[in-house]
C-alpha positions in Angstrom: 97.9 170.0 63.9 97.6 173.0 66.0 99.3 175.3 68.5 97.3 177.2 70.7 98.9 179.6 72.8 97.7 181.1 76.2 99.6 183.6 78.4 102.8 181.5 78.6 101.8 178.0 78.1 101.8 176.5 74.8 99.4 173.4 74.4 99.9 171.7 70.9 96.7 169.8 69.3 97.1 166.6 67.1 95.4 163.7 66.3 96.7 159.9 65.9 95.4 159.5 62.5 94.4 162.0 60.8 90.8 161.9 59.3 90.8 163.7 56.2 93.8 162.1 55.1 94.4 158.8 56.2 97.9 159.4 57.9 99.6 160.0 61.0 102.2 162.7 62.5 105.0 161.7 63.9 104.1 161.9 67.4 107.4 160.9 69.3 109.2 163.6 67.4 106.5 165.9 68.6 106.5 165.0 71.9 110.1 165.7 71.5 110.1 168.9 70.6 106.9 169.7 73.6 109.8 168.6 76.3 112.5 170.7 74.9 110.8 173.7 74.9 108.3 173.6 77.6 105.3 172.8 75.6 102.5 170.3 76.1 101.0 167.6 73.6 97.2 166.9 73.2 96.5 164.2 70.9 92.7 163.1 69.6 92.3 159.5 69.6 88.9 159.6 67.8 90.0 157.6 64.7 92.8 154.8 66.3 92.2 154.1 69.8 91.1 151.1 70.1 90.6 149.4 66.8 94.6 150.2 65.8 97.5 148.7 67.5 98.9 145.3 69.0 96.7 146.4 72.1 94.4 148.6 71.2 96.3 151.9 72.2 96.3 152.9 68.6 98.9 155.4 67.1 100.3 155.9 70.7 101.3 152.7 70.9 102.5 152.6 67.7 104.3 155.3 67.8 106.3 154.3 71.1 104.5 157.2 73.5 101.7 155.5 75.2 101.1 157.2 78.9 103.8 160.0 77.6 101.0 162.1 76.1 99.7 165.3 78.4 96.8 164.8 77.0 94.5 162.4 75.5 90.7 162.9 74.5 88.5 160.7 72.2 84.6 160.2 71.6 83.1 157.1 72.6 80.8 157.2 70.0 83.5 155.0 67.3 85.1 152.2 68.7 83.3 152.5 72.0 79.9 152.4 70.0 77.7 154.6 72.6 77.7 158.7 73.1 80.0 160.5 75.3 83.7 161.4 75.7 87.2 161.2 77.7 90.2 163.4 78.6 93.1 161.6 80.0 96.0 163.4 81.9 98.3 162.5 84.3 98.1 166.1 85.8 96.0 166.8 88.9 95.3 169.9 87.9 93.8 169.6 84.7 91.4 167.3 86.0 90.3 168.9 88.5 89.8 171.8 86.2 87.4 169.8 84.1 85.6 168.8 87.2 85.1 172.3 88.1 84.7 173.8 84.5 83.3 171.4 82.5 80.2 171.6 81.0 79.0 167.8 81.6 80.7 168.2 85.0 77.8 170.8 86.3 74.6 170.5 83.7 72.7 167.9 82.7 74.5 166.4 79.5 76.4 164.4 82.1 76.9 160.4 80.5 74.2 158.1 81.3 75.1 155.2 83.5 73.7 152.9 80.5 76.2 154.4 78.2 78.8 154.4 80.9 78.3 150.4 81.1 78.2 150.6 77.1 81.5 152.0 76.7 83.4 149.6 79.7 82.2 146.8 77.5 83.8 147.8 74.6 86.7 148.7 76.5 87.1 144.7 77.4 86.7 143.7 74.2 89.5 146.0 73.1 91.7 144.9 75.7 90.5 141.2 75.1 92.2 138.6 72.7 88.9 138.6 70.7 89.5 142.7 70.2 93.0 141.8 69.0 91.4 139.7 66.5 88.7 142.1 65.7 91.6 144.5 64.9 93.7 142.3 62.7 90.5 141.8 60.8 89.7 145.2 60.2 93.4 145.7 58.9 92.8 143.1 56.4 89.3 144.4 55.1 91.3 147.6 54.7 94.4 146.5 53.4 91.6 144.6 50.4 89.7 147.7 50.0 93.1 150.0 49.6 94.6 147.5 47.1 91.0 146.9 45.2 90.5 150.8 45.0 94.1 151.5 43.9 93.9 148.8 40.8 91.2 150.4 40.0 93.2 153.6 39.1 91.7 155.6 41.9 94.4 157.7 43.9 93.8 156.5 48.0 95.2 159.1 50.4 97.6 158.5 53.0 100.1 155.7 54.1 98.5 154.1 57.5 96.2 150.9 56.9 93.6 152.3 59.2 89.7 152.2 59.7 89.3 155.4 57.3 90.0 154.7 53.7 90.1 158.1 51.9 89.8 158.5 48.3 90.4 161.9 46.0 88.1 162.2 43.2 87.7 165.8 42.1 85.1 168.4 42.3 82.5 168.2 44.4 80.1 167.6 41.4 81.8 164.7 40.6 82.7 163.8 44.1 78.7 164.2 44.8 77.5 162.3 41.5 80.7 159.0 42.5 79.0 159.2 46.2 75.2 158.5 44.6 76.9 155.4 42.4 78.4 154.1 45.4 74.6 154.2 46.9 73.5 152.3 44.2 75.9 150.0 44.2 75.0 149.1 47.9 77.8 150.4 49.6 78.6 153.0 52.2 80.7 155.9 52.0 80.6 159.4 53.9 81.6 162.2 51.1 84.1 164.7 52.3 83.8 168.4 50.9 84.4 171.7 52.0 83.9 173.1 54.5 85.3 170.0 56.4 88.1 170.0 53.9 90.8 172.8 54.6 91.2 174.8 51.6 95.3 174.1 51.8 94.9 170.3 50.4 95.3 169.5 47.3 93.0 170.5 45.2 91.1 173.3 47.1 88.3 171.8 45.7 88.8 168.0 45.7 86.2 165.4 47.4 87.1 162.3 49.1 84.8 159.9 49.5 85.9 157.6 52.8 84.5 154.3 54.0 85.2 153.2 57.1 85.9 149.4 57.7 84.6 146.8 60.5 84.7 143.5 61.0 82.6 141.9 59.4 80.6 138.8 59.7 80.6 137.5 56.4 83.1 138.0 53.3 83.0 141.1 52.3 83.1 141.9 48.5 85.8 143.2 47.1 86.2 146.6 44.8 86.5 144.3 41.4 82.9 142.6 42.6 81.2 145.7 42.7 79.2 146.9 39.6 80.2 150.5 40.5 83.9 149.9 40.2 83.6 148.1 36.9 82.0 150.4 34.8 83.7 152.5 32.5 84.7 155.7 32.4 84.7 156.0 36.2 85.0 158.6 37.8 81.5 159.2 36.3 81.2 162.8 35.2 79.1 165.4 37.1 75.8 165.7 36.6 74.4 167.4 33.3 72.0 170.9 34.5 68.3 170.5 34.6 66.9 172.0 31.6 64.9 174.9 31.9 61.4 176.4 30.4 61.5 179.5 28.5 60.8 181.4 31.7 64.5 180.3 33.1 62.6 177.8 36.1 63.5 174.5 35.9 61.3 171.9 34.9 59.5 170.2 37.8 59.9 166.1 37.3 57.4 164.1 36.7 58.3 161.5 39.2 57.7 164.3 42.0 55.1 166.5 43.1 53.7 169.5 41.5 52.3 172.6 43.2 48.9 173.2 41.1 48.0 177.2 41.6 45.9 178.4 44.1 46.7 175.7 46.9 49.3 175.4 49.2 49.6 172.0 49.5 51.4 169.2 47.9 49.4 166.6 45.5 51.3 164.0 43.6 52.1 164.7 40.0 50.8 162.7 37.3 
């Protein structure tokens, strides 16, 4: 969360749920607090809106503050599955701000009427009973992953059942050697390191690898199921250093390709 402020008016930047960390602030207190002293809330719905809450309004239905917010923006490109983005505001002034000032307002980034069509369709389903079942199902792929991860001894970040499932596991050698067995192991998780970490969480140097859930179409296996999770010793360790010639380079493997001297061109290695 951020306040930003500009001559005398104070806009304060949030976001429903917060990606790095798998929680939420509590926005009607917030919003509280922007009323009492003349402030004005901005919350990014990148992460909730639409695949979180009863009706797909995410946190700010959750939360009790739905059409309360100043301002509201989100990308297209999670829920809505196609490029693009939206700023909603009840004042007149802001938006015809952004029509004036707004970069895909006046050059040629403007959205496509395909992805314009993209992104209503989603919006149905979202507002549809099959969205509300699509969401309920996500919530229970997430709740199983949460439990799955945390019986495996692994810590899981944050207190809101949501899409992103956030887990510490250290350094970033270790977070970059867990992210490699999770490859292997045929799943899919995004590793989190700095700089998109903020050097105040704990540790400064801690990865999270996150996976973000969907509904799926078949049963998805759970964390015991998965060779990855049932090894020993995991967290694996980092990786060992590549051993080096008596001239300090590091040998080249024998699996890739070796530069012979004199070319300047790639031949496979023997």
């Amino acid at each position: 969360m951020r306040a930003t402020d500009t001559k005398n008016a104070v806009l304060v930047v949030t976001e429903g749920v917060f990606s790095m960390g798998s929680d939420t602030p509590q926005l009607a207190e917030l919003l509280g607090f922007c009323r009492e002293f003349g402030a004005q809330l901005m919350v990014d719905v990148a992460h909730d809106f639409g695949a979180m809450g009863e009706h797909g309004g995410g946190q700010l239905e959750a939360h009790g503050v739905l059409r309360q917010v100043d301002f509201v923006v989100g990308p297209f490109s999670k829920t809505f599955a196609t490029a693009g983005g939206f700023l909603a505001t009840p004042s007149a002034s802001a938006r015809e701000f952004v029509r004036m000032f707004g970069g895909p307002q006046t050059f040629s980034s403007a959205i496509t009427p395909v992805q314009t069509a993209v992104a209503l369709a989603a919006l149905g389903i979202v507002t549809s009973p099959e969205g509300a079942r699509r969401r309920a199902s996500v919530a229970a792929v997430a709740t199983r992953l949460r439990e799955g991860l945390t019986a495996h001894g692994l810590e899981v970040m944050g207190d809101v059942v949501c899409p992103v499932v956030l887990v510490l596991i250290g350094d970033t050698p270790t977070g970059r050697t867990a992210s490699g067995l999770i490859a292997r192991a045929g799943l899919i998780a995004h590793l989190v390191e700095q700089p998109a970490l903020s050097p105040r969480t704990r540790p400064a140097s801690a990865c999270r690898p996150w996976w973000t859930t969907a509904t799926p179409t078949s049963t998805p296996r759970s964390p015991s199921s998965t060779p990855a999770y049932g090894r020993p010793g995991w967290p694996p360790r980092p990786p060992a250093e590549p051993s080096l010639t008596p001239r300090g380079r590091a040998r080249p493997s024998r699996r890739g390709s070796a530069r012979p001297a004199g070319t300047g061109r790639l031949v496979p290695g023997t």
